[in-house]
C-alpha positions in Angstrom: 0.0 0.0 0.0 1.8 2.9 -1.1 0.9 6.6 1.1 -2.2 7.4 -1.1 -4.0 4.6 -0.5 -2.6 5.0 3.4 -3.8 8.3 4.0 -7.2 7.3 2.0 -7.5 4.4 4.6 -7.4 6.3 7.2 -9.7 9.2 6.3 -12.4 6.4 5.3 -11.6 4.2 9.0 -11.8 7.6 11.2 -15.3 7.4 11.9 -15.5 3.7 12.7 -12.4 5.1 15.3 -12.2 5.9 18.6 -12.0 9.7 20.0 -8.5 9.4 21.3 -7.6 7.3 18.1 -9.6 9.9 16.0 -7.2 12.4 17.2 -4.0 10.1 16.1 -6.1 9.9 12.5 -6.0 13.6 12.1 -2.6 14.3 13.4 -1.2 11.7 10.9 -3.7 13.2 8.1 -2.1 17.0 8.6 1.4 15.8 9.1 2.3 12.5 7.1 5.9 14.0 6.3 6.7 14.7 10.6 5.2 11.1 11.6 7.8 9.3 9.5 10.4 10.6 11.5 8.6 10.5 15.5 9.1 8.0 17.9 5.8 6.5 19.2 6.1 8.8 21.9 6.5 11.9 20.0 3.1 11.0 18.1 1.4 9.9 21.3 2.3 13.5 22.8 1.8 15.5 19.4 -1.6 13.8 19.5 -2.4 14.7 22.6 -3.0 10.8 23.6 -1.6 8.2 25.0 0.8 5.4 23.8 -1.0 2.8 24.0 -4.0 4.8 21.9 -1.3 4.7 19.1 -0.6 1.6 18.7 -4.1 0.4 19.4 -4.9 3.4 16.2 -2.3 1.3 13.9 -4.1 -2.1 15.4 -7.3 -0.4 13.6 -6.0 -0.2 10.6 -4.2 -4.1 10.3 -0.5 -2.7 11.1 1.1 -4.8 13.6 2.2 -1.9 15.6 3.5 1.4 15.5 7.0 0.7 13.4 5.0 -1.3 10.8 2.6 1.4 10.1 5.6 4.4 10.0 7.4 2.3 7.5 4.7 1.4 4.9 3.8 5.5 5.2 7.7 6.5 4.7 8.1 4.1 1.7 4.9 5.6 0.1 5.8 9.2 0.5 9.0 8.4 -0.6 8.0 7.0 -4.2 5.7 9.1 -4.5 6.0 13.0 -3.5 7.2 14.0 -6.8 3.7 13.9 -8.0 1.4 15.7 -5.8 -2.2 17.1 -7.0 -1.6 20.1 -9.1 -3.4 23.3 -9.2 -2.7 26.0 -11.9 -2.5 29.6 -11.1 -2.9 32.6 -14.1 0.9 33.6 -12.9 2.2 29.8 -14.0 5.0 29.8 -16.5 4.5 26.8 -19.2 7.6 25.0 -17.6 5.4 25.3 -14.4 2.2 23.9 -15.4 3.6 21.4 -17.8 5.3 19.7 -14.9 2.0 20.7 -12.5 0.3 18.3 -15.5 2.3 15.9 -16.2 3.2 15.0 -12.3 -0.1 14.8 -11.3 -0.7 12.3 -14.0 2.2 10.0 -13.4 1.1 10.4 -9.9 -2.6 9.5 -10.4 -1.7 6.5 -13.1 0.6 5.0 -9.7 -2.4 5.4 -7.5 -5.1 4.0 -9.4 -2.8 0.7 -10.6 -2.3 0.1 -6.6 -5.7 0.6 -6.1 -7.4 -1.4 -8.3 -8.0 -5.5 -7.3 -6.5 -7.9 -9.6 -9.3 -10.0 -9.0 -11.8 -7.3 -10.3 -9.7 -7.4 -13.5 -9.6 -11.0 -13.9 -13.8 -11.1 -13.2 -14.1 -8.3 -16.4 -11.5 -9.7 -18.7 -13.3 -12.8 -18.1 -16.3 -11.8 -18.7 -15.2 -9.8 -22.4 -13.1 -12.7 -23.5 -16.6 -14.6 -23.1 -19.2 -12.0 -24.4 -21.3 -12.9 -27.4 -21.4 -8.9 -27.8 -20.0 -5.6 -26.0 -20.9 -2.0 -26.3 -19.4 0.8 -24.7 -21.2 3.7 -23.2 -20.3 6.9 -22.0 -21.1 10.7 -22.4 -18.6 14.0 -23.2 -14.8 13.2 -22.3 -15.7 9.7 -22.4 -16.7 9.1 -25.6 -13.9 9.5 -26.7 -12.6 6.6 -24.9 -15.5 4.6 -25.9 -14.3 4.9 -29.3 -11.4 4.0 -28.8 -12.1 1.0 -26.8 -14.1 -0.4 -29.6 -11.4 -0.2 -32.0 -8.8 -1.8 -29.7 -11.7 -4.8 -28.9 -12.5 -5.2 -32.5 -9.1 -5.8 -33.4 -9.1 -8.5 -31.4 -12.4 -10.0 -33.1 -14.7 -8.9 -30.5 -18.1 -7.9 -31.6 -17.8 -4.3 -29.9 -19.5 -1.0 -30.6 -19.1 2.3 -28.9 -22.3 4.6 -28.5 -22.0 8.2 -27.0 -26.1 9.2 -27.8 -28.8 8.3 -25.5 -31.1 7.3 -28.3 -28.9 4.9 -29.3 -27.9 3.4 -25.9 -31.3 2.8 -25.3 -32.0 0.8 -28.5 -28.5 -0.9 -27.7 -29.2 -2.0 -23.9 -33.0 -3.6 -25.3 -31.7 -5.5 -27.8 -28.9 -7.1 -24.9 -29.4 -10.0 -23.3 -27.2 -12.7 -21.0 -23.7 -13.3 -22.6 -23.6 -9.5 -23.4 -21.4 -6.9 -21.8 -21.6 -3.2 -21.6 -18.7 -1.4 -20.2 -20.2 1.8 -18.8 -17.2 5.0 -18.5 -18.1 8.0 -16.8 -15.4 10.4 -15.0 -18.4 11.1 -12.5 -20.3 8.2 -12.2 -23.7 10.5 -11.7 -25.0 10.7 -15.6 -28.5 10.6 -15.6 -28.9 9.5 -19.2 -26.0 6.8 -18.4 -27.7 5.5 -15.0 -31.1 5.3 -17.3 -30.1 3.0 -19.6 -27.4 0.6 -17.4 -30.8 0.0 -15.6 -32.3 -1.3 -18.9 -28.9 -3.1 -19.2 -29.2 -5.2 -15.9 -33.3 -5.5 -16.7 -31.9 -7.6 -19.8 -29.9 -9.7 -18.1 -26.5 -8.4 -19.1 -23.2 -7.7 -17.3 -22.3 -4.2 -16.8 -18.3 -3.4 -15.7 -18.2 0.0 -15.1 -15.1 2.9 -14.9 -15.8 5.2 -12.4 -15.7 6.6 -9.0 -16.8 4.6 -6.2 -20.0 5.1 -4.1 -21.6 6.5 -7.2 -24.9 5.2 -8.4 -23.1 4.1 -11.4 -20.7 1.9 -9.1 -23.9 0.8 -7.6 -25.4 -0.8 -10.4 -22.4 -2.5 -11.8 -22.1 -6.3 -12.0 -18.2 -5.8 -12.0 -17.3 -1.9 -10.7 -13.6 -0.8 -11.6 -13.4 2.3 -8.7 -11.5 4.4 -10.8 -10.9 7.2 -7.9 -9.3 10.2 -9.4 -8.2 13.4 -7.2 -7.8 15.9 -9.4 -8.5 20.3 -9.9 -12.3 20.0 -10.4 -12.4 23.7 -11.4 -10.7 22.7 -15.0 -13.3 22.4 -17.8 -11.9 19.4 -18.6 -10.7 16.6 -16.1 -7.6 15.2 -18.2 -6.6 12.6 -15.3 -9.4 10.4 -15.5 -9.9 10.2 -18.6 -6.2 8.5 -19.3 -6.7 6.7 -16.6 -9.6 5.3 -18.2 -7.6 4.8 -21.5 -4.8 2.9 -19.6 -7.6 0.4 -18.1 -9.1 -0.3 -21.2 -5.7 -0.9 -22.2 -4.9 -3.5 -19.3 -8.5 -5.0 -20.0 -7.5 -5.3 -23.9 -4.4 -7.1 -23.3 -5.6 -9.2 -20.9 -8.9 -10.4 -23.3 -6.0 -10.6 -26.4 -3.5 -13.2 -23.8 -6.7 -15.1 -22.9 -8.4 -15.8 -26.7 -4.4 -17.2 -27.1 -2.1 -18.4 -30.0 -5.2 -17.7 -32.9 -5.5 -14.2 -32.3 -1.6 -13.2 -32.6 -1.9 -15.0 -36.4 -4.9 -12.5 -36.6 -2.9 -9.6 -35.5 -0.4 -10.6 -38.2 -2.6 -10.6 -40.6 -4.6 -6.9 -39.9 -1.1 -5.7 -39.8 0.6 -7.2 -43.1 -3.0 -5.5 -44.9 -2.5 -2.0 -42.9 1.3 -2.1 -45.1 -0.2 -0.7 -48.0 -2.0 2.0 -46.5 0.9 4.0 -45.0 3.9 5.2 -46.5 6.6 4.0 -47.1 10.1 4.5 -45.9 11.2 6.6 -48.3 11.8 10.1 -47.5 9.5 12.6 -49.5 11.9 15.9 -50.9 11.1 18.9 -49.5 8.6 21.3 -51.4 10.4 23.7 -53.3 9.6 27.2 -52.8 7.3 28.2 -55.9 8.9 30.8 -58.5 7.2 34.2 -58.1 9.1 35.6 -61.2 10.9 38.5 -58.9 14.3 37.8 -58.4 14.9 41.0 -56.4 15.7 40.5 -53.0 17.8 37.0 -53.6 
């Protein structure tokens, strides 16, 4: 567990808490950089409790004492505080929020792959690798990834389709039926048109994964829910973080359908790719334009 997930533990176990052990949550909360370097006691009179509170606090949260919790929060900060949460300010240079951008994603890309349960992955690939059919649904941003999760599934002879209009969901999800997937993206997990038709989905009979927050009702309706838990600057228009995460998991979910269909569908690869050849260029270099003759030759 690296010190996002940590720190997110904690926030989420501080109500099931204790007071005294409450106040050892919010001390380690404010100050994650000063506890890796306290002794028990320091932390115990920091937090305004007793030692005993402390290690019972680090008990709570399935650390066999106080050493073993210090040292999974010290390794996580470590690897991980070059790529703090970024928010831009109108004086930022475009050095500063091109590293404000790109740290944030390479910091939200480690989180999410910690996060996520291999055994939720294995469940989804599963069930694509098996689907008689799978369509892709999401609105705005997502669509985008919709799209491009169709083409990377229908590569890999998968009967996919990508829809980003409500209309056409709808007649989608009631033509479904069991053996069918939808995979359902949404960077909020709240869409009302979305949430509509997943409900027609699971009426039918078939399996909805789903890419999005936890705790949302889209995570609630999902027959396999990928939490795809994203901090990022809410006040941009456009929120880039989860929507490459999402790219990245439909990436991890292609592979893994492509390594479980097996031998026949690398010959297939082969064979899309040798009949791609004669649609790009080839290798050799194309001359530069010459300038075209204006008839002046004043000035040259």
């Amino acid at each position: 567990m690296n010190s996002f997930n940590l720190l997110k533990s904690i926030a989420e176990a501080r109500p099931s808490l204790r007071k005294s052990e409450q106040k050892v949550a919010d001390y380690v909360l404010a100050n994650p950089n000063d506890v890796i370097h306290m002794r028990i006691v320091d932390l115990a009179s920091e937090a305004q409790v007793s030692e005993p509170t402390v290690v019972r606090f680090c008990r709570a949260l399935d650390y066999d004492g106080f050493q073993d919790f210090k040292l999974t929060l010290a390794q996580g900060l470590a690897s991980n505080a070059s790529f703090e949460q970024f928010s831009l300010d109108s004086k930022d240079t475009v050095i500063e929020f091109k590293q404000k951008i790109f740290d944030s994603m390479i910091g939200n890309l480690i989180n999410i792959r910690d996060q996520i349960e291999p055994g939720t992955l294995e469940e989804a690939i599963d069930a694509l690798a098996k689907a008689n059919r799978v369509e892709f649904y999401g609105f705005g941003a997502s669509a985008p990834v919709c799209a491009d999760a169709q083409h990377k599934f229908y590569r890999l002879m998968v009967s996919a389709a990508a829809y980003s209009d409500p209309h056409m969901q709808t007649i989608s999800a009631l033509t479904l039926g069991e053996g069918d997937v939808v995979v359902a993206i949404s960077q909020t997990g709240r869409t009302k048109d979305l949430l509509h038709t997943i409900k027609l989905v699971r009426d039918k009979g078939a399996t909805v994964i789903t890419l999005c927050p936890g705790g949302t009702p889209l995570a609630d309706l999902a027959t396999i829910p990928i939490h795809v838990d994203v901090e990022e600057d809410k006040d941009l228009s456009t929120l880039m973080s989860s929507r490459v995460v999402h790219l990245v998991i439909i990436d991890v979910l292609a592979v893994g359908v492509a390594m479980k269909l097996g031998p026949a569908l690398v010959d297939h690869l082969k064979t899309i790719k040798r009949s791609l050849r004669s649609l790009r260029q080839n290798d050799k270099r194309i001359p530069p334009l010459r300038r075209p003759h204006t008839g002046d030759s004043s000035g040259e």
